[in-house]
N, CA, C and O atoms as a Maestro MAE file, in Angstrom:
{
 s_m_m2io_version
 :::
 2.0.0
}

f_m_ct {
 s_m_title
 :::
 protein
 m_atom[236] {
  # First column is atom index #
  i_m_mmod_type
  r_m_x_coord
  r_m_y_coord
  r_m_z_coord
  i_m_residue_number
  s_m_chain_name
  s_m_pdb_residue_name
  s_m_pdb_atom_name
  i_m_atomic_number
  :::
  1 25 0.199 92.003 17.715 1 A "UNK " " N  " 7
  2 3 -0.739 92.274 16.651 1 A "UNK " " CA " 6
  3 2 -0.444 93.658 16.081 1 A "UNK " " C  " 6
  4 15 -0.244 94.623 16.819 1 A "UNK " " O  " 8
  5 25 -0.425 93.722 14.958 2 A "UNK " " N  " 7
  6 3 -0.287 94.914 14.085 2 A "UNK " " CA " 6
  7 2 -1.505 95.596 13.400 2 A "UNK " " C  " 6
  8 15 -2.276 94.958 12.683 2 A "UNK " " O  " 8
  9 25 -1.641 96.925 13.655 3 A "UNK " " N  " 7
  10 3 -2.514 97.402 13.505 3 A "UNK " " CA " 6
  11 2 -2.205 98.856 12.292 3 A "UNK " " C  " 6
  12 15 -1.630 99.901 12.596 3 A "UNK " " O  " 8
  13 25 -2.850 98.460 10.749 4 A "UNK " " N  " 7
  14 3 -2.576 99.113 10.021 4 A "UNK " " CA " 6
  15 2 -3.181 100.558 9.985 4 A "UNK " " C  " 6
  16 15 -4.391 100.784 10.014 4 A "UNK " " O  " 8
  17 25 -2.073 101.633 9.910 5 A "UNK " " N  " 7
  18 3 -2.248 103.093 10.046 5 A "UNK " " CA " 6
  19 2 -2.474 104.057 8.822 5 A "UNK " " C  " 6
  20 15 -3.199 105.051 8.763 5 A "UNK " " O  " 8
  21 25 -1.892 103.659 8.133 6 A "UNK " " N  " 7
  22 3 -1.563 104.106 6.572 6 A "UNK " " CA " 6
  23 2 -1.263 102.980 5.672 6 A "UNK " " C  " 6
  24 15 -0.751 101.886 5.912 6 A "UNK " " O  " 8
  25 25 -1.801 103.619 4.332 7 A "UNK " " N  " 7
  26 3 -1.981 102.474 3.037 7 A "UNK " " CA " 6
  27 2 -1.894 103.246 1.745 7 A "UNK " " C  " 6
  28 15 -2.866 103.707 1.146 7 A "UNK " " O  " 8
  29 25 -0.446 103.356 1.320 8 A "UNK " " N  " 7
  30 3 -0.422 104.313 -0.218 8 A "UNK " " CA " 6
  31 2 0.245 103.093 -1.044 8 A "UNK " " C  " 6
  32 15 1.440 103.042 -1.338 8 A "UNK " " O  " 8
  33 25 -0.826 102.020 -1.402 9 A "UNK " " N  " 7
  34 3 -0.313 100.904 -2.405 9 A "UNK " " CA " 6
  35 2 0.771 100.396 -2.092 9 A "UNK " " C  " 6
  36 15 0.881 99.372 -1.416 9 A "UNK " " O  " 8
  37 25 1.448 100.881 -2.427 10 A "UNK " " N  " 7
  38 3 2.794 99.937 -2.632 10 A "UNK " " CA " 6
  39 2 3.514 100.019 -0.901 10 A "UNK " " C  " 6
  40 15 4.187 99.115 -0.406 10 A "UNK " " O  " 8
  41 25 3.112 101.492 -0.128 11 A "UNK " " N  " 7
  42 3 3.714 100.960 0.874 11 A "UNK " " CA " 6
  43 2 2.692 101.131 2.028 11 A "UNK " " C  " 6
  44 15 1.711 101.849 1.833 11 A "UNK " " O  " 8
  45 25 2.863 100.529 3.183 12 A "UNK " " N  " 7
  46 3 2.146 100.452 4.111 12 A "UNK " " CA " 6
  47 2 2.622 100.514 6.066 12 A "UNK " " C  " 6
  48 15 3.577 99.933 6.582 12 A "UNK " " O  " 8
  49 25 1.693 101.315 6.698 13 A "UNK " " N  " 7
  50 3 2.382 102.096 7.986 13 A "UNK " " CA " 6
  51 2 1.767 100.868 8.979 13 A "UNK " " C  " 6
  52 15 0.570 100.592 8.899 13 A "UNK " " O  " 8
  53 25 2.465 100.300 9.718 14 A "UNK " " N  " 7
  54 3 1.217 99.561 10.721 14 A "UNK " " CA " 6
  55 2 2.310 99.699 12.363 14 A "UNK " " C  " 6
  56 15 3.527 99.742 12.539 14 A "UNK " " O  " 8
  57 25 1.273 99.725 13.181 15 A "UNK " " N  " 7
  58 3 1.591 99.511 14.911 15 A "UNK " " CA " 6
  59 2 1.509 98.977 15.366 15 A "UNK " " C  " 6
  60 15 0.542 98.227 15.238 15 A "UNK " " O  " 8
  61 25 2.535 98.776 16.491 16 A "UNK " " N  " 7
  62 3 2.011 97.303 17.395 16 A "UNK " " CA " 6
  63 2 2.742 98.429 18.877 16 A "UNK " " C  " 6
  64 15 3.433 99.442 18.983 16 A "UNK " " O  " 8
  65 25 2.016 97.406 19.807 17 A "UNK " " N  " 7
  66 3 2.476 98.200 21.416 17 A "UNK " " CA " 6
  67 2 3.595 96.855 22.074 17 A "UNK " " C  " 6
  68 15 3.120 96.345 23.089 17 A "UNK " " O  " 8
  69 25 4.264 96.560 21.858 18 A "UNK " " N  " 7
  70 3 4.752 95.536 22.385 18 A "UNK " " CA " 6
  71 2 5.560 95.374 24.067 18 A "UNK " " C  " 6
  72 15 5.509 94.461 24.891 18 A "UNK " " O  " 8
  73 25 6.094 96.362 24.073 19 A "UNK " " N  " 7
  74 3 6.574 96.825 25.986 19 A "UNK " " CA " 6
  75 2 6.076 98.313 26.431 19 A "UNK " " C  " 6
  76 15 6.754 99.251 26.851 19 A "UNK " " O  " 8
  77 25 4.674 98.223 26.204 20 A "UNK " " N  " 7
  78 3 4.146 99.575 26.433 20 A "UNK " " CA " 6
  79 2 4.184 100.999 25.793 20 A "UNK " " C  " 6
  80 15 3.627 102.054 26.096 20 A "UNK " " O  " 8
  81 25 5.160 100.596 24.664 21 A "UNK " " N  " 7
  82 3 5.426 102.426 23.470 21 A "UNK " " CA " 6
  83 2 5.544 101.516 22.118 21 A "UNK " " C  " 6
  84 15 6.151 100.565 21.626 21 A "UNK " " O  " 8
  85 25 4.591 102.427 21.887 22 A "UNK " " N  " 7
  86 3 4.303 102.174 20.190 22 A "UNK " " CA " 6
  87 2 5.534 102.216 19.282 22 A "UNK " " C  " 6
  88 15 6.325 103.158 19.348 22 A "UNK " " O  " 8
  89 25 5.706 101.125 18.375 23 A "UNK " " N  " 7
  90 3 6.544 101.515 17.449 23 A "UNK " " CA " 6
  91 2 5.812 101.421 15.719 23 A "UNK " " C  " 6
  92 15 5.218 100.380 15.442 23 A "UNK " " O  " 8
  93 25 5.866 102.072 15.093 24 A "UNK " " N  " 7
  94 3 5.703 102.307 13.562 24 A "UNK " " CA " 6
  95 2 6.619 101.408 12.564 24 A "UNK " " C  " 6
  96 15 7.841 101.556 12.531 24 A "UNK " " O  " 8
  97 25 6.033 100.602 11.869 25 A "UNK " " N  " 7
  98 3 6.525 99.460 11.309 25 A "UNK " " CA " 6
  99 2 6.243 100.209 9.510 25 A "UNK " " C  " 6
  100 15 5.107 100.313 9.049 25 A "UNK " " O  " 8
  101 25 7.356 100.595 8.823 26 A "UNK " " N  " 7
  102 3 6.643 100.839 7.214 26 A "UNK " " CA " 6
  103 2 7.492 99.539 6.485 26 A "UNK " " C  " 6
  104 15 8.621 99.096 6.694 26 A "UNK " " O  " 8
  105 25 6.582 99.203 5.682 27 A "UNK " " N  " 7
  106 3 6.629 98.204 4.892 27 A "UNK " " CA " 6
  107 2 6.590 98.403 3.262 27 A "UNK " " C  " 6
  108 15 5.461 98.561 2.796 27 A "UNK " " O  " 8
  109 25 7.699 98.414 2.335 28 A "UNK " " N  " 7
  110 3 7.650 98.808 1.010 28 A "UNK " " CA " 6
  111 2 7.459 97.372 0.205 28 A "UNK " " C  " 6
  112 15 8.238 96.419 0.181 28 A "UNK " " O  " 8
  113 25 6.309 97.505 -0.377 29 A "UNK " " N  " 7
  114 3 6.127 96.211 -1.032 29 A "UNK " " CA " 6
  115 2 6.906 96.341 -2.252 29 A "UNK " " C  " 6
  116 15 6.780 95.389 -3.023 29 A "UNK " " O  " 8
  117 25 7.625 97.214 -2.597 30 A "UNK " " N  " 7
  118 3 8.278 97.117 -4.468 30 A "UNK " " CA " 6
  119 2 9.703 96.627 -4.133 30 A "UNK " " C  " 6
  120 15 10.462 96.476 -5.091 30 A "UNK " " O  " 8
  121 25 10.125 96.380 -2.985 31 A "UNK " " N  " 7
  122 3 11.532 95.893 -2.912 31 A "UNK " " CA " 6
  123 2 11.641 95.353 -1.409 31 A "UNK " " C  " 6
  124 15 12.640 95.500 -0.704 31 A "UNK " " O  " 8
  125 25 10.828 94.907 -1.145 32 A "UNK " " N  " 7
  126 3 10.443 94.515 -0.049 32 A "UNK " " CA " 6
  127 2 11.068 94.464 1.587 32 A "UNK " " C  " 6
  128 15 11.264 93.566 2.406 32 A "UNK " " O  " 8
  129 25 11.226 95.731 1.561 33 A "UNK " " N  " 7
  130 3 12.679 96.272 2.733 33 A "UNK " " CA " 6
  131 2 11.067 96.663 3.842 33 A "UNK " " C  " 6
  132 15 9.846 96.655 3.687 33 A "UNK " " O  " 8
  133 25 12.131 96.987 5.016 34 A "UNK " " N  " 7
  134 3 10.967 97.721 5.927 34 A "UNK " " CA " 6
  135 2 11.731 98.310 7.249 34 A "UNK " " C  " 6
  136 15 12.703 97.952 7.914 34 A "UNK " " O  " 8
  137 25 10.934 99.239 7.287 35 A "UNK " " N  " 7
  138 3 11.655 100.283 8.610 35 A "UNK " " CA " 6
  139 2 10.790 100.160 10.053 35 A "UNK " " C  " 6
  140 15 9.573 99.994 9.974 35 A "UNK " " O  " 8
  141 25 11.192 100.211 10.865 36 A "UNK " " N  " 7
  142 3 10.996 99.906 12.528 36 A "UNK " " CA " 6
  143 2 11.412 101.999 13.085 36 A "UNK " " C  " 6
  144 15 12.514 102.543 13.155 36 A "UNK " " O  " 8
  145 25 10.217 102.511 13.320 37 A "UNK " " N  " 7
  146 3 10.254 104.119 14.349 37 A "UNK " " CA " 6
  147 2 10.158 103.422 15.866 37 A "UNK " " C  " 6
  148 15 9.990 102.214 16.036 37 A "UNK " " O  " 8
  149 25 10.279 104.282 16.798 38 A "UNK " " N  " 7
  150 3 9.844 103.964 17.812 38 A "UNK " " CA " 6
  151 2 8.991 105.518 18.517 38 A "UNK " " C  " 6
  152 15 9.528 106.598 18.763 38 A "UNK " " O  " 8
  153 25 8.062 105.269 18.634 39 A "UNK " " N  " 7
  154 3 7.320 106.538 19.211 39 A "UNK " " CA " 6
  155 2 7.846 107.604 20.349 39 A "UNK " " C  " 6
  156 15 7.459 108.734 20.643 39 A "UNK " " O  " 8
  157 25 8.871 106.783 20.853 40 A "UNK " " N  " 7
  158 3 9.655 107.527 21.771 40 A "UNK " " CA " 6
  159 2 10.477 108.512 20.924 40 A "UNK " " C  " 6
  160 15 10.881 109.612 21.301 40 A "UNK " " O  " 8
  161 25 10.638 108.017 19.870 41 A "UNK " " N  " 7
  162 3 11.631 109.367 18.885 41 A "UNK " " CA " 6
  163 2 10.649 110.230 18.018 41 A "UNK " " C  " 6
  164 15 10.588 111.459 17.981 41 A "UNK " " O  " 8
  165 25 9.968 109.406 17.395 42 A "UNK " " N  " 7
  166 3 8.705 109.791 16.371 42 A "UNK " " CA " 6
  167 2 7.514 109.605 16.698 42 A "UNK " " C  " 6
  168 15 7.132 108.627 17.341 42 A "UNK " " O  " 8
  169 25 6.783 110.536 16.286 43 A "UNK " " N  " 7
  170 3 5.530 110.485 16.106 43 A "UNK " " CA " 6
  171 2 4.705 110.067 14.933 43 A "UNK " " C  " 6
  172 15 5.189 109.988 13.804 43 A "UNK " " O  " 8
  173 25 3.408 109.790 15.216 44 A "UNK " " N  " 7
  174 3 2.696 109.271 14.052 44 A "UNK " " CA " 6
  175 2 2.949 110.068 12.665 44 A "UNK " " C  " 6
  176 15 3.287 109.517 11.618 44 A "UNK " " O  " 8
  177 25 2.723 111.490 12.837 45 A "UNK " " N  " 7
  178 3 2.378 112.296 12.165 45 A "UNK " " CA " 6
  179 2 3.653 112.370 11.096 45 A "UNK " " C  " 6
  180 15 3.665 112.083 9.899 45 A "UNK " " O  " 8
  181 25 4.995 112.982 12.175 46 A "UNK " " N  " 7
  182 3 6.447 112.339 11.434 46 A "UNK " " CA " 6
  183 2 6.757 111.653 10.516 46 A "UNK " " C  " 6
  184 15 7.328 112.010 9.485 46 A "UNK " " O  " 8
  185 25 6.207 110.013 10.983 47 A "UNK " " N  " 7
  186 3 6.534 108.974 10.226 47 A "UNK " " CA " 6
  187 2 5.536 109.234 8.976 47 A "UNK " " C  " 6
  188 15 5.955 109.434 7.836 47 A "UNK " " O  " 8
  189 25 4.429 109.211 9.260 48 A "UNK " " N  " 7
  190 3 3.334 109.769 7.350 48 A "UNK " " CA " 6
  191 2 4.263 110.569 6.689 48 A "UNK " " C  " 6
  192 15 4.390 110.359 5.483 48 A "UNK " " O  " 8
  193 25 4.978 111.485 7.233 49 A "UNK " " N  " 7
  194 3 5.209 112.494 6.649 49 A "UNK " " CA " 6
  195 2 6.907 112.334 5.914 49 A "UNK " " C  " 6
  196 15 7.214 112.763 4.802 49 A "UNK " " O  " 8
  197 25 7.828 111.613 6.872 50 A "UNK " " N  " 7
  198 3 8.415 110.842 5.730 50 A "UNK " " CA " 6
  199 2 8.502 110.160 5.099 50 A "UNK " " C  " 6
  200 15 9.303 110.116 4.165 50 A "UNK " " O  " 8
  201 25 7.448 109.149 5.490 51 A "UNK " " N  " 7
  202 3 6.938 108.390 4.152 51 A "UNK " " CA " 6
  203 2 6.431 109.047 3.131 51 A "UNK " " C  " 6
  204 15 6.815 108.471 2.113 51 A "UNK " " O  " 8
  205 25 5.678 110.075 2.832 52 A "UNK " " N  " 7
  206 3 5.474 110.592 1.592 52 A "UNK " " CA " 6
  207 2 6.424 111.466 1.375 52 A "UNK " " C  " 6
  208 15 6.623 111.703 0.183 52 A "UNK " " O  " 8
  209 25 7.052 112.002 2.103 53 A "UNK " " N  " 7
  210 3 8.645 112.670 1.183 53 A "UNK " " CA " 6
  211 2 9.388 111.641 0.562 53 A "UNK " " C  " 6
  212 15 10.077 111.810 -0.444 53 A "UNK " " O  " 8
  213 25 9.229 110.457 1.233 54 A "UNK " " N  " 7
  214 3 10.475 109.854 0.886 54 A "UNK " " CA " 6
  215 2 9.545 109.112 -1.476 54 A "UNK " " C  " 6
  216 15 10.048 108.978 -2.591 54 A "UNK " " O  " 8
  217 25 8.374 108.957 -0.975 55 A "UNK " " N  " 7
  218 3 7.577 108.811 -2.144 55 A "UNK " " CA " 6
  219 2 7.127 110.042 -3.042 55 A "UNK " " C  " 6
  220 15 6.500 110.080 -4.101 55 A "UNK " " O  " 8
  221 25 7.608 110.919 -2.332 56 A "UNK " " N  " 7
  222 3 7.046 112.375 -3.702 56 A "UNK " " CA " 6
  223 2 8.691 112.300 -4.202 56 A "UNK " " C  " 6
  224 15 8.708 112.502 -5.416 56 A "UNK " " O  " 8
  225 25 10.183 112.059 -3.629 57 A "UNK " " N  " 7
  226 3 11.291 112.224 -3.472 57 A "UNK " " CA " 6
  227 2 11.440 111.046 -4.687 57 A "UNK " " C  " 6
  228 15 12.122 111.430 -5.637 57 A "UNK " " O  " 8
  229 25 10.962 109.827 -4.781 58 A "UNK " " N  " 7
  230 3 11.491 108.606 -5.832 58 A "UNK " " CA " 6
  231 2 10.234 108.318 -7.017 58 A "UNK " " C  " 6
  232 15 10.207 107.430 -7.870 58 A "UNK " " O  " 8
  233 25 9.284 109.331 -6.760 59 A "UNK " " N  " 7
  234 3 8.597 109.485 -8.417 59 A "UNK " " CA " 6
  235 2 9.244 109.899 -9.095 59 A "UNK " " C  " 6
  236 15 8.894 110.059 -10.264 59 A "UNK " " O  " 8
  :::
 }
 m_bond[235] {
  # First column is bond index #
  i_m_from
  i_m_to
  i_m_order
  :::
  1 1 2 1
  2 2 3 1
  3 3 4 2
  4 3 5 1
  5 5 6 1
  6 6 7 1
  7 7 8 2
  8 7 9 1
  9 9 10 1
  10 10 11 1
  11 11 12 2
  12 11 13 1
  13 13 14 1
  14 14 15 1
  15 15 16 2
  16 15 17 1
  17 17 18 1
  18 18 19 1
  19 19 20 2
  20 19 21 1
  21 21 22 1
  22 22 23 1
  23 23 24 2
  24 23 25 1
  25 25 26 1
  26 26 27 1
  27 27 28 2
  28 27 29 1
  29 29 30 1
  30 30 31 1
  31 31 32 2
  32 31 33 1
  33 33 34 1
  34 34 35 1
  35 35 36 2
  36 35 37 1
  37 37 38 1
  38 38 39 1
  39 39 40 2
  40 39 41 1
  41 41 42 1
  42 42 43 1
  43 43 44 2
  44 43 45 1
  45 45 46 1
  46 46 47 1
  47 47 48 2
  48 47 49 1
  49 49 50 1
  50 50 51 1
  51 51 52 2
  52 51 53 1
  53 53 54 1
  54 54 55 1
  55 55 56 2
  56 55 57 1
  57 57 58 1
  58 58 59 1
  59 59 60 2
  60 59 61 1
  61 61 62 1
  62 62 63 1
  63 63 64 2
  64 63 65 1
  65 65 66 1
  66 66 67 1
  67 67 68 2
  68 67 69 1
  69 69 70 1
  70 70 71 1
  71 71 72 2
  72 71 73 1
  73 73 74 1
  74 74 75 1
  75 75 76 2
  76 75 77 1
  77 77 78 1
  78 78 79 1
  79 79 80 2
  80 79 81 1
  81 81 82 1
  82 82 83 1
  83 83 84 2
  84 83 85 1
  85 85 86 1
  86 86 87 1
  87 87 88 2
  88 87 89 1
  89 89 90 1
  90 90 91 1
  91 91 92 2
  92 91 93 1
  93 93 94 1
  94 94 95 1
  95 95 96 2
  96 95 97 1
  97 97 98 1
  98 98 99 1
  99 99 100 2
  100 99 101 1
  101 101 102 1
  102 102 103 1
  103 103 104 2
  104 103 105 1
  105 105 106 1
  106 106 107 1
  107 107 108 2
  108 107 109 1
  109 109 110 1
  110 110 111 1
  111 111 112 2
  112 111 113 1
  113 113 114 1
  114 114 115 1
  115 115 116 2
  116 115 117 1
  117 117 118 1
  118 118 119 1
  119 119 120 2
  120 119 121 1
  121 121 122 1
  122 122 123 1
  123 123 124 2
  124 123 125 1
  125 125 126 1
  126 126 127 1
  127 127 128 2
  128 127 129 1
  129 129 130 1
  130 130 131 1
  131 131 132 2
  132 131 133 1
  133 133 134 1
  134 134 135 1
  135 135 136 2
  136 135 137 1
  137 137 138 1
  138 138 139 1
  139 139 140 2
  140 139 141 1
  141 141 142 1
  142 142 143 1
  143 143 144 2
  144 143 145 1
  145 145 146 1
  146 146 147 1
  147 147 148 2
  148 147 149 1
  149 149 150 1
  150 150 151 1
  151 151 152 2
  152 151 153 1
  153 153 154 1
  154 154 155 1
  155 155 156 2
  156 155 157 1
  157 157 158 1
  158 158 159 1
  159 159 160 2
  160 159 161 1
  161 161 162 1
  162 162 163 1
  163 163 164 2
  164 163 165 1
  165 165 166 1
  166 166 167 1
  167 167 168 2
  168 167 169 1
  169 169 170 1
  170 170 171 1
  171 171 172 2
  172 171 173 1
  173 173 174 1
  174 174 175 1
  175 175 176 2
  176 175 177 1
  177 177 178 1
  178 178 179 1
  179 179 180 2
  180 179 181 1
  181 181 182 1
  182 182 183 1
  183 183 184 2
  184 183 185 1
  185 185 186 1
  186 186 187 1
  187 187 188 2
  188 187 189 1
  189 189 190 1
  190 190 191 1
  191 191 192 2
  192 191 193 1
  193 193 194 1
  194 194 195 1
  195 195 196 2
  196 195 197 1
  197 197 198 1
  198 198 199 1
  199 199 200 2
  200 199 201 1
  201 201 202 1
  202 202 203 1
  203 203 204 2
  204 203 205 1
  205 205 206 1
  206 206 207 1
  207 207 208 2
  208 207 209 1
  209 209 210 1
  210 210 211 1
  211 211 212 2
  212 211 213 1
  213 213 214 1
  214 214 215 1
  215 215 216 2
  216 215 217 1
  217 217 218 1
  218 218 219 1
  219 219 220 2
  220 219 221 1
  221 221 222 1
  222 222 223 1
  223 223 224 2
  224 223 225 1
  225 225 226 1
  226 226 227 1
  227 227 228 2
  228 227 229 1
  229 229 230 1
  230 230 231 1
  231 231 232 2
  232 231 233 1
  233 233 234 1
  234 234 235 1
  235 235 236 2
  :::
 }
}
């Protein structure tokens, strides 16, 4: 089960615990690609935070 973290329209952050460590799932709805973190490398905070670079970066 995925549990949504972040929501800036078009893209969206969600978690799931699947073998005990969280991984960060972002999901771009305008071209519909999506990236897999694993909490063992990243943190929550991280992943927000390149997600909106990567969206202040392609306005």
């Amino acid at each position: 089960m995925r549990l949504l973290e972040e929501n800036y329209g078009d893209v969206q952050i969600f978690s799931d615990r699947p073998f005990g460590y969280k991984r960060y799932h972002v999901e771009w709805k305008h071209d519909g690609s999506s990236q897999m973190y694993s909490s063992i490398w990243y943190k929550k905070e991280k992943v927000i935070q390149i997600v909106e670079d990567t969206l202040i970066r392609n306005s």
